[in-house]
Residue frames as a rotation matrix with the C-alpha (Angstrom) as fourth column:
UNK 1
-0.843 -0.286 -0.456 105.41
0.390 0.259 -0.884 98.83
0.371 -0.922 -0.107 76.80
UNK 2
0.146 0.983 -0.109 102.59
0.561 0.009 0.828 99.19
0.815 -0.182 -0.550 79.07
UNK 3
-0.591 -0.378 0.712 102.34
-0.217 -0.776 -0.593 102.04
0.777 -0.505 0.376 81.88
UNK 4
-0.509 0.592 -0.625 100.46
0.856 0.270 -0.441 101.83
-0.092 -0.759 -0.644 85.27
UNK 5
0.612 0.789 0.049 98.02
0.725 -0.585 0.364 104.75
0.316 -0.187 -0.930 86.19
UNK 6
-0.477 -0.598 0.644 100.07
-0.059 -0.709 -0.703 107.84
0.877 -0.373 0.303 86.41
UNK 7
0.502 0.274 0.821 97.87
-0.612 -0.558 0.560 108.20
0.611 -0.783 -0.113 89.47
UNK 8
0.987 -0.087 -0.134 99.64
0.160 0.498 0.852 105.10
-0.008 -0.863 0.506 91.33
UNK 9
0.071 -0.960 0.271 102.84
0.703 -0.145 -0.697 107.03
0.708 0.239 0.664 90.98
UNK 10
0.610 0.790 -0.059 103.29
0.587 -0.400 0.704 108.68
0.533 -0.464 -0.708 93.92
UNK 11
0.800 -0.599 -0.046 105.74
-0.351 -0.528 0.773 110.95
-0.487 -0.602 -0.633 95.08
UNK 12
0.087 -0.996 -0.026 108.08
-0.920 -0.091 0.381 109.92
-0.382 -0.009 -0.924 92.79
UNK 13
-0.128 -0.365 0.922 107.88
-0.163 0.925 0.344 106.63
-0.978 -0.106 -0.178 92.56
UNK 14
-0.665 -0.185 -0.724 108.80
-0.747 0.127 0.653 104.65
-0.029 0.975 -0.222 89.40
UNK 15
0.249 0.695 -0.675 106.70
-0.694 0.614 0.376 101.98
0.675 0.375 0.635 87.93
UNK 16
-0.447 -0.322 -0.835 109.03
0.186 0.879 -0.439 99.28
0.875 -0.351 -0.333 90.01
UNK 17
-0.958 -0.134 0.254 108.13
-0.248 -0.063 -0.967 100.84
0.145 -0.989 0.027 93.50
UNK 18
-0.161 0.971 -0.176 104.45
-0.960 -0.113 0.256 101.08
0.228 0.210 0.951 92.15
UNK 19
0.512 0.741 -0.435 104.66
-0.383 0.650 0.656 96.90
0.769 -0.169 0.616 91.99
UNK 20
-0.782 -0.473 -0.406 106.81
0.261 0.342 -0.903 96.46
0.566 -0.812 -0.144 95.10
UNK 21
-0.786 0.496 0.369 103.85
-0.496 -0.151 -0.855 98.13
-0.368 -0.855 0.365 97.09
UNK 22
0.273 0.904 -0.328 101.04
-0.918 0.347 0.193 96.52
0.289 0.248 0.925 95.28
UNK 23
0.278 0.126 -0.952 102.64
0.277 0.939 0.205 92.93
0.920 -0.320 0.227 96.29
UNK 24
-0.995 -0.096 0.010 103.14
0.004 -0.143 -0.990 94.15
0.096 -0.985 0.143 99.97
UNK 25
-0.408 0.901 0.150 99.50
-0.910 -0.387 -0.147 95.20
-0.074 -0.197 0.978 99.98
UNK 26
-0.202 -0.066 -0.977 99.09
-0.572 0.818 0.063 91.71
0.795 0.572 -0.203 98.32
UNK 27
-0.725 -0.515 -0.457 100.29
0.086 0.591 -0.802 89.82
0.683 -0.621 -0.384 101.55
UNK 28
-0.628 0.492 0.603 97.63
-0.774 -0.477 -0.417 91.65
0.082 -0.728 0.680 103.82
UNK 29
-0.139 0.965 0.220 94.47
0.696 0.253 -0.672 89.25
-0.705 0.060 -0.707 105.52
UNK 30
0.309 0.930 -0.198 91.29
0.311 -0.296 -0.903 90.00
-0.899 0.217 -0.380 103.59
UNK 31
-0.224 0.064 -0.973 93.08
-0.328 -0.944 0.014 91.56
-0.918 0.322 0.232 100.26
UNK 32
-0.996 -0.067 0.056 91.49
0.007 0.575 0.818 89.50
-0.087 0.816 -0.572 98.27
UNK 33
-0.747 0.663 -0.041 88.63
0.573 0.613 -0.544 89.75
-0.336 -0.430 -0.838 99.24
UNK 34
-0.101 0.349 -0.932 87.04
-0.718 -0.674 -0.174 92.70
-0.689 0.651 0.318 97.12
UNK 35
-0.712 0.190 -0.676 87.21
-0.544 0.461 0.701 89.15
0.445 0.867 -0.224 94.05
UNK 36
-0.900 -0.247 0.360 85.04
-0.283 0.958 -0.049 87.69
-0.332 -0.146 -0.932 95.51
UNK 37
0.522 0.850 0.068 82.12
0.291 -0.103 -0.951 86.60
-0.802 0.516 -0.301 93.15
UNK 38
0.506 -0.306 -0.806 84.68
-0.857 -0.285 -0.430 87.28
-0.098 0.908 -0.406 90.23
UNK 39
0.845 -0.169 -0.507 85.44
-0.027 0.934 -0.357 83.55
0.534 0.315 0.785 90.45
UNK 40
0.123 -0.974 0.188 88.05
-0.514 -0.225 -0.828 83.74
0.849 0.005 -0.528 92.50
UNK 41
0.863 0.504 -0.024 86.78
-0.088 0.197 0.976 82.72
0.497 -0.841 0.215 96.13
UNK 42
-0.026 -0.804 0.594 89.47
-0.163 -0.583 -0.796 84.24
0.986 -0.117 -0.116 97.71
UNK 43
0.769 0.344 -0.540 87.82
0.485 0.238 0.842 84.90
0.418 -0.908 0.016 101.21
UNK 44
0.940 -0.292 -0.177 90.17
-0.080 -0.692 0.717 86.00
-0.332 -0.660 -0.674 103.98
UNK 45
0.366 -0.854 0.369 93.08
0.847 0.471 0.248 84.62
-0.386 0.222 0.896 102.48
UNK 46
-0.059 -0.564 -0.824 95.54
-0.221 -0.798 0.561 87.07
-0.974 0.215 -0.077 101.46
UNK 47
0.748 0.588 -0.307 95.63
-0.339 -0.058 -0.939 87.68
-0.570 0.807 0.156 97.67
UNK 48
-0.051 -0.935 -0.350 99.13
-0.999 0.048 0.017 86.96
0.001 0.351 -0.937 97.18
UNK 49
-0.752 -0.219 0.621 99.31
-0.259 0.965 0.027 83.05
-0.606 -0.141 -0.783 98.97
UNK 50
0.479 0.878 -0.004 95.30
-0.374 0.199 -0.906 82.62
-0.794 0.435 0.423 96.50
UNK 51
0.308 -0.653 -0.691 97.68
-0.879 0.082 -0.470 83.21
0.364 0.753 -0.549 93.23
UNK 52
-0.291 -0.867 0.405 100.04
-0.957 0.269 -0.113 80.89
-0.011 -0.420 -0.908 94.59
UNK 53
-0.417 0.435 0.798 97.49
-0.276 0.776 -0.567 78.44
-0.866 -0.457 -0.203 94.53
UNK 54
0.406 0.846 0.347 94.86
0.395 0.180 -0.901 78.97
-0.824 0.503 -0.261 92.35
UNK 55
-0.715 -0.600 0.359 97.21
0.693 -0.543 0.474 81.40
-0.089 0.587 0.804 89.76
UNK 56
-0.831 0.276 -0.484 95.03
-0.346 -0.936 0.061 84.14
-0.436 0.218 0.873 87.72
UNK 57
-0.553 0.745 0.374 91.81
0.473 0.650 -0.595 83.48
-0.686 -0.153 -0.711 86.82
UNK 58
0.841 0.474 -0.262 90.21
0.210 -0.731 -0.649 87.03
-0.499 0.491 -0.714 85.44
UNK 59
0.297 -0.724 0.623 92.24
0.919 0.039 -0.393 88.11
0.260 0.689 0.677 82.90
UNK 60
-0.491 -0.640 -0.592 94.24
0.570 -0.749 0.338 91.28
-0.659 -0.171 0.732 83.40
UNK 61
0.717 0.665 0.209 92.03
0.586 -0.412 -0.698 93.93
-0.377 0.623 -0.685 81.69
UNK 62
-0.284 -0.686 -0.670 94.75
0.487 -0.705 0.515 96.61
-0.826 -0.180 0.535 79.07
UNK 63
0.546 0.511 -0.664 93.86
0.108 -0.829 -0.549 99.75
-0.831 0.228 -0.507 77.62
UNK 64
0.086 -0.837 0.540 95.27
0.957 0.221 0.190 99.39
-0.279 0.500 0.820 74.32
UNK 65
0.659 0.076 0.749 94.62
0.513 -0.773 -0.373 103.15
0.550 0.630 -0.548 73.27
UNK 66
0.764 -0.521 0.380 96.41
-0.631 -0.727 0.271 104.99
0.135 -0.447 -0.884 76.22
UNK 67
0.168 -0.702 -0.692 98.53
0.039 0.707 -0.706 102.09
0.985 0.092 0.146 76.59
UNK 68
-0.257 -0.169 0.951 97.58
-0.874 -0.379 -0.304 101.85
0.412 -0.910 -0.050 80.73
UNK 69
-0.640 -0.077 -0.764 96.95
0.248 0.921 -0.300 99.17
0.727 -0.382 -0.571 83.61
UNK 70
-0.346 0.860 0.374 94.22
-0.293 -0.478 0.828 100.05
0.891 0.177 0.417 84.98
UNK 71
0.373 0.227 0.900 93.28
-0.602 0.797 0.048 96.97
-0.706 -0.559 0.434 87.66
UNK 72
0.968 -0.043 -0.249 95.16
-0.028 0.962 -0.273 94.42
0.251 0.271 0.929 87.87
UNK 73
0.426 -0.787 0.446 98.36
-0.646 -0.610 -0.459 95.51
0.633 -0.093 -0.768 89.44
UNK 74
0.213 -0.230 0.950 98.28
-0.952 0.171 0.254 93.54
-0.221 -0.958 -0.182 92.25
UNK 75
0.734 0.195 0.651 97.60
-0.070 0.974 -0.213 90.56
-0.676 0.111 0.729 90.86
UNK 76
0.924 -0.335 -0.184 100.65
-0.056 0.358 -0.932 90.82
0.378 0.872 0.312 88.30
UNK 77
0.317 -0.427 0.847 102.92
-0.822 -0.569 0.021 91.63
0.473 -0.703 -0.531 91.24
UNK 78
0.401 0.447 0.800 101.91
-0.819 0.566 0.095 88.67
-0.410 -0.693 0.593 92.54
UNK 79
0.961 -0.265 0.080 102.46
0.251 0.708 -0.660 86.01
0.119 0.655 0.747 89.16
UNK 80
0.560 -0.758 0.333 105.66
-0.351 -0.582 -0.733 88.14
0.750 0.294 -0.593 88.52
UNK 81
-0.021 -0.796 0.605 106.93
-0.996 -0.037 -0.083 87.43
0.089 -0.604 -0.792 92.10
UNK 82
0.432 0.503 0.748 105.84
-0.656 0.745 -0.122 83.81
-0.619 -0.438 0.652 91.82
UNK 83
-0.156 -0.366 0.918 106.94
0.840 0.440 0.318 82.15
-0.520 0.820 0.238 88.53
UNK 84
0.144 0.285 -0.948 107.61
-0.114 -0.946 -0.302 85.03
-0.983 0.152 -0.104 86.31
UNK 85
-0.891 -0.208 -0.403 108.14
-0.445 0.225 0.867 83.05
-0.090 0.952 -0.293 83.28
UNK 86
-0.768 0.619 0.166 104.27
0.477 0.725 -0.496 81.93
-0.428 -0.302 -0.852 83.61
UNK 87
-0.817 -0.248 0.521 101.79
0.507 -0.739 0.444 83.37
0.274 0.627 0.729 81.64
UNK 88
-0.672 0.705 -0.227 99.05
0.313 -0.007 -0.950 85.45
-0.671 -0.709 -0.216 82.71
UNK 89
-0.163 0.682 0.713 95.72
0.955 0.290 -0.059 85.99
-0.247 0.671 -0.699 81.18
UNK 90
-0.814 -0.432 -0.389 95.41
0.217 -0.847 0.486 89.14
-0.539 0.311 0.783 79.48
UNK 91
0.370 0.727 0.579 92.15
0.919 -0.198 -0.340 90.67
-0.133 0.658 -0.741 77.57
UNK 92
-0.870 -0.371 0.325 93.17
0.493 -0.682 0.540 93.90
0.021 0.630 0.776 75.04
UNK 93
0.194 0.981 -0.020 90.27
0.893 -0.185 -0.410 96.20
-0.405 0.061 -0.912 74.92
């Protein structure tokens, strides 16, 4: 099993609350907009309705030594709440 950043545990929270707020954040105008130039051409569009469209493009980047998620939270939030039997790209490193 993979872990998130102990840091995006906050107060408590478990791993689930970790991607309940990352796909709220998701939903915002503009939070896509940090991809853009990573192929993604996002723009103001929320990052959540982009997926929805376009799916995942960059692969999901995991740390195979600590066994962490690094980046890419949001964007699995996202697939997950969308078609969670879809796969998403993935790169091991």
């Amino acid at each position: 099993m993979f872990l998130v950043d102990p840091s995006e545990l906050q107060d408590g929270s478990t791993v689930d609350d970790v991607y309940a707020r990352k796909l709220k954040e998701s939903k915002k105008t503009g939070s896509g907009e940090h991809l853009i130039g990573r192929n993604y051409g996002y723009g103001q569009n929320p990052l959540f309705y982009s997926i929805r469209t376009y799916w995942i493009k960059e692969p999901i980047v995991v740390h195979i030594s600590d066994r962490l998620i690094y980046d890419g939270l949001h964007r699995i939030a996202c697939a997950y709440n969308i078609d969670k039997d879809k796969l998403i790209p993935v790169l091991y490193i």
